[in-house]
C-alpha positions in Angstrom: 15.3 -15.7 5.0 12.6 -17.4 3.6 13.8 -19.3 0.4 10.2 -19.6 -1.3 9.2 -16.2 -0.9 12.5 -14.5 -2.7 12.5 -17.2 -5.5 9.1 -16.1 -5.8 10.1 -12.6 -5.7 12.8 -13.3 -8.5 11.0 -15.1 -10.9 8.1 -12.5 -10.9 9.9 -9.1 -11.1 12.1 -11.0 -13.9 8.4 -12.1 -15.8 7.4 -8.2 -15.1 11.1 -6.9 -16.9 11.6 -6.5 -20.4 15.0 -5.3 -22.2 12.4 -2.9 -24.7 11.3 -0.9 -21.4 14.7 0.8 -21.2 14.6 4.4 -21.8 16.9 5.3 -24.6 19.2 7.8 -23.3 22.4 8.9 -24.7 25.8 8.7 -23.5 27.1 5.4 -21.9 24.7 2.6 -21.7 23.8 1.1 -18.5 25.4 -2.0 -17.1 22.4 -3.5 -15.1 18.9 -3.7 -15.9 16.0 -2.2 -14.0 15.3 -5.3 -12.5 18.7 -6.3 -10.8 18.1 -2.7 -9.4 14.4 -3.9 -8.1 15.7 -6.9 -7.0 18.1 -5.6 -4.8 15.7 -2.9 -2.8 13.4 -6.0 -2.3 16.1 -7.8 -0.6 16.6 -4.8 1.4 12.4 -4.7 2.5 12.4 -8.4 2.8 15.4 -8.4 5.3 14.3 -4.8 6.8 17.3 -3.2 6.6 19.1 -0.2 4.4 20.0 -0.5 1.2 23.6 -0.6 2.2 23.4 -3.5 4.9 21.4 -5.7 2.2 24.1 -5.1 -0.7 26.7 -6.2 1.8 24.8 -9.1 2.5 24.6 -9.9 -0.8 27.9 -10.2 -1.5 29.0 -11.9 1.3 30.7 -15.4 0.5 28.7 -17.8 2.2 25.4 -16.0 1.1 27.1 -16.4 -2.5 27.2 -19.6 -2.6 24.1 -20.1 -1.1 22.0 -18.6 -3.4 23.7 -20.6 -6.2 23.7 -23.6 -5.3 20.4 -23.8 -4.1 18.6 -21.6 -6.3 20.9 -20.8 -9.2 20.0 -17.1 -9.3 22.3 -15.1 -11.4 22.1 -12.1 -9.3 24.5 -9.2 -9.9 25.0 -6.6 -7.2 25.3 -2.8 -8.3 27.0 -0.7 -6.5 25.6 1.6 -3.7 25.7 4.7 -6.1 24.0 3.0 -8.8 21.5 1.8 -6.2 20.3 4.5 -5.1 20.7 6.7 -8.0 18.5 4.4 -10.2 15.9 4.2 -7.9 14.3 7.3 -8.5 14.2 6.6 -12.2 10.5 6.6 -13.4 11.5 3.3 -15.3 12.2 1.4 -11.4 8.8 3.1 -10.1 6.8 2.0 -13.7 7.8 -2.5 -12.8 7.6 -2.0 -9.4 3.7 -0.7 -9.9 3.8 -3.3 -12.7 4.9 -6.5 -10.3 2.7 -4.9 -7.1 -0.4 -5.3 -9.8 0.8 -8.6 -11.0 0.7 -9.8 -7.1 -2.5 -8.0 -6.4 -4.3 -9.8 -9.5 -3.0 -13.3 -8.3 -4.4 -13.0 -5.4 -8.1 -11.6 -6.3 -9.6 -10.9 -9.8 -12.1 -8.5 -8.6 -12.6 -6.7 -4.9 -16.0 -7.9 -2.8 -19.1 -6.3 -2.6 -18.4 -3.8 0.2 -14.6 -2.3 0.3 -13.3 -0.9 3.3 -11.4 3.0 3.4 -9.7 3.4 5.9 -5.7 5.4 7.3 -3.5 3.9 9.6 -0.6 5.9 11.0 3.6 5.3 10.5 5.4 7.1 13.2 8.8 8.7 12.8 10.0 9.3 15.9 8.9 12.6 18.0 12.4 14.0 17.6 13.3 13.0 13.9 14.7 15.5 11.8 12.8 14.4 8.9 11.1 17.8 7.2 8.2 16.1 5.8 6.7 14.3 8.3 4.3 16.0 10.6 2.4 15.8 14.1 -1.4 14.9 13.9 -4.0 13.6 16.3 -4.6 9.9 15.7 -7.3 8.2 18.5 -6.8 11.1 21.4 -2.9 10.2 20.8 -0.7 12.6 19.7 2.4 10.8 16.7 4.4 12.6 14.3 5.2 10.8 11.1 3.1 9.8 7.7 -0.1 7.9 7.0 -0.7 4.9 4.7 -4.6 5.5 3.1 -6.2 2.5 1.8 -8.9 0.7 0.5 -9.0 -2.9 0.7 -12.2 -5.2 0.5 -13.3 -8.2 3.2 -10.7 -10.6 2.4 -8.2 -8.4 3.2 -7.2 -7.7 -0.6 -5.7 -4.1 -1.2 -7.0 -2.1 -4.4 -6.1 1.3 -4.0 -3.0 3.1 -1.4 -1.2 6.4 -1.1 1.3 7.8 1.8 0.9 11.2 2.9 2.3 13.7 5.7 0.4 12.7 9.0 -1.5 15.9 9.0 -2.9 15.7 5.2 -7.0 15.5 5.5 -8.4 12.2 5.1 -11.4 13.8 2.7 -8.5 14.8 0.3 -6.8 11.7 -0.1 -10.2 9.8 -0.6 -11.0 11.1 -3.9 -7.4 9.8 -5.2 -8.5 6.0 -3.7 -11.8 6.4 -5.6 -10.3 7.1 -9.1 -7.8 4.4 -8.8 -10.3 1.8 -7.7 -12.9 3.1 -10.6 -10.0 1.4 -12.8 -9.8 -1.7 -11.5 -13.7 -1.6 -12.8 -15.6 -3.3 -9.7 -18.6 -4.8 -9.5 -19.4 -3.3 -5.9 -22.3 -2.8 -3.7 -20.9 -0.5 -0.8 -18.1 1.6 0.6 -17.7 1.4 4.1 -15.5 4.1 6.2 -15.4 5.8 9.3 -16.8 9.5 10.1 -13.8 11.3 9.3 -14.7 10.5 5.8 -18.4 11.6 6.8 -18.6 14.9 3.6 -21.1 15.4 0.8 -18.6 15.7 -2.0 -17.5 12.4 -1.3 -20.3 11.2 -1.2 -21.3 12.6 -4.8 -18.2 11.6 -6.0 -19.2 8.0 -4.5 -21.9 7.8 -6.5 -20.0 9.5 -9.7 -17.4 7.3 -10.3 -18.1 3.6 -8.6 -22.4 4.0 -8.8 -22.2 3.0 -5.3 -23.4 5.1 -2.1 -21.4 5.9 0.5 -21.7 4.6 4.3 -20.1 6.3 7.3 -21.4 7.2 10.0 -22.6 10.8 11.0 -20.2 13.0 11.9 -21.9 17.0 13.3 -18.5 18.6 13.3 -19.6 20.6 16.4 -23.5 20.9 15.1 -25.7 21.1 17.7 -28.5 19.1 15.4 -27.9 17.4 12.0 -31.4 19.1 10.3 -28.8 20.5 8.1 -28.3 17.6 6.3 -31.8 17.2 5.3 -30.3 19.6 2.0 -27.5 17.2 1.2 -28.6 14.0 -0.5 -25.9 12.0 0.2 -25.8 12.1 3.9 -29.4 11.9 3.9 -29.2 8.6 2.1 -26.6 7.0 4.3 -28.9 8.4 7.2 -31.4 6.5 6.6 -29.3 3.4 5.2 -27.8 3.8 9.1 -31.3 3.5 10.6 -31.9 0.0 8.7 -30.3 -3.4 10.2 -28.3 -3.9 6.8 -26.7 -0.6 7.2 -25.9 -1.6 10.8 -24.2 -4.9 9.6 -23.0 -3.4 6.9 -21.1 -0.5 9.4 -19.2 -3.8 11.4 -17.1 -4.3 8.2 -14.7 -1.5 9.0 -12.9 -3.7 11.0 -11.8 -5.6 7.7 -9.3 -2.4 7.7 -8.3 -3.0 11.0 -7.6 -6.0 10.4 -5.7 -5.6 7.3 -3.8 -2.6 8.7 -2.7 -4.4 12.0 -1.8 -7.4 9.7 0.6 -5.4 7.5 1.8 -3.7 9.8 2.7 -6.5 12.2 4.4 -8.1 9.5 6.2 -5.7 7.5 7.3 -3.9 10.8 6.8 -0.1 9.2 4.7 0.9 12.5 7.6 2.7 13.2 9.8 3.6 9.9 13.3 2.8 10.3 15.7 5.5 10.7 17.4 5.2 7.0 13.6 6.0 5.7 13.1 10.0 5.8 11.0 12.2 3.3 8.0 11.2 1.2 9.7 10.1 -2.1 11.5 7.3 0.1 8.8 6.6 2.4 6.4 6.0 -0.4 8.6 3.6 -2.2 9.6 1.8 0.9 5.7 1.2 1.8 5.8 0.0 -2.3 8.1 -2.8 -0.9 6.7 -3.6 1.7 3.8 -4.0 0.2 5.4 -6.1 -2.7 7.0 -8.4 0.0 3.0 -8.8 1.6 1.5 -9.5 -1.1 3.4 -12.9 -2.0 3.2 -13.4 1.6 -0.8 -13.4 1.3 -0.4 -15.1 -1.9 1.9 -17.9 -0.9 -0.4 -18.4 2.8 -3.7 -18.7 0.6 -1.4 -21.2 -1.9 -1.3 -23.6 1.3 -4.7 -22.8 2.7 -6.1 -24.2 -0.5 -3.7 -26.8 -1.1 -4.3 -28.4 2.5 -7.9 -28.0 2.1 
């Protein structure tokens, strides 16, 4: 385990926590805070293991006395009811959007020029018994599971995600990433994807809500010609964008996904979910981890590329 990145971890979701955010509520009042709850699924992405393993971890002796001598955490561990229960409180989803923002900021005040869109698979398992996931055709292969839909920009900084069923359209999830990165306020140039993203009401929402065109490349859908498109303005634009050498070198930066997608997923091992991750609610918050646990990963890499340089 590394020591740096969960004392990190601690100190942040504690500077993100504040005794006001409690909902009032009536009967009993609750024992442990929202952020020994947090703190606790962290562990759980951070070691990649079920919620149950990483409490019992927790209270193991020698880990104990690890953690306070070393770090003098004060760390209580609820129990696995009260785990699991107050997870799918809207108070545990509301800090951990709060730190995953906090963590994004450090590591970028604004997204580049030219953002990247972009969906990268996470298989389940042909034979899981898992309702929600579902089969879809991903590069000529064949995977049943969910898919992660991001936008991230040419540092490999993510601005905007969501998690859907495999087989949910890539168009539809597109015009969620575009409202949530029109908050963030960026000053961009371009948006970059692939053809599967290739549709005129994207593009007018594009140009709607960030000012920016839209570049993919042209996607006939079975056409035997694209004259057709000569009535849409948005494709016709990124047609002729296409034809220019800056829309050509501007096209090569959809690896920038790639690259950010095979670095998360290579780290934060979710190409395959684990077994004791099953149905959207958990599989989105579990990507939420994952994500908080690579994010001060980046953060704490570009800490020592700057410091040695």
């Amino acid at each position: 385990m590394d020591g740096r990145l969960f004392e990190t971890m601690y100190s942040t979701i504690r500077a993100e926590y504040s005794p006001a955010d409690r909902p009032k509520r009536a009967g009993r009042p609750r024992v442990y805070g929202t952020d020994e709850i947090l703190l606790v699924w962290a562990f759980a992405a951070l070691m990649n293991c079920a919620i149950s393993v990483a409490r019992q971890k927790l209270l193991c002796e020698p880990v104990v006395w690890w953690l306070e001598r070393h770090w003098s955490l004060k760390l209580r561990v609820p129990s696995l009811g009260t785990l699991t229960e107050r997870a799918k409180r809207t108070d545990f989803r509301w800090l951990l959007r709060r730190v995953l923002r906090r963590l994004r900021d450090q590591l970028s005040s604004g997204p580049t020029e030219h953002v990247v869109m972009d969906a990268t698979p996470l298989c389940t398992g042909p034979h899981s018994r898992d309702s929600e996931s579902r089969w879809t055709c991903h590069n000529g292969k064949w995977f049943r599971g969910y898919a992660l839909h991001a936008i991230c920009d040419q540092r490999g900084v993510l601005w905007a995600w969501h998690v859907t069923s495999a087989n949910v359209q890539e168009m539809k999830v597109a015009r969620r990433l575009m409202r949530r990165l029109a908050t963030v306020q960026p000053a961009l140039k371009l948006v970059v994807a692939d053809s599967g993203y290739d549709s005129e009401p994207l593009h007018q929402l594009t140009r709607r809500r960030l000012h920016v065109p839209l570049l993919v490349p042209l996607n006939l859908r079975g056409a035997k010609s694209g004259q057709w498109r000569n009535r849409q303005p948005g494709r016709a634009a990124a047609e002729t964008m296409l034809q220019t050498e800056e829309g050509k070198v501007a096209l090569r930066d959809r690896s920038a996904a790639e690259r950010w997608n095979s670095w998360f997923k290579g780290t934060s091992l979710v190409s395959m979910l684990p077994y004791h991750v099953r149905h959207l609610p958990r599989v989105r918050r579990w990507v939420d981890l994952k994500l908080m646990v690579f994010f001060l990963r980046q953060w704490l890499t570009y800490s020592k590329v700057r410091s040695a340089s």
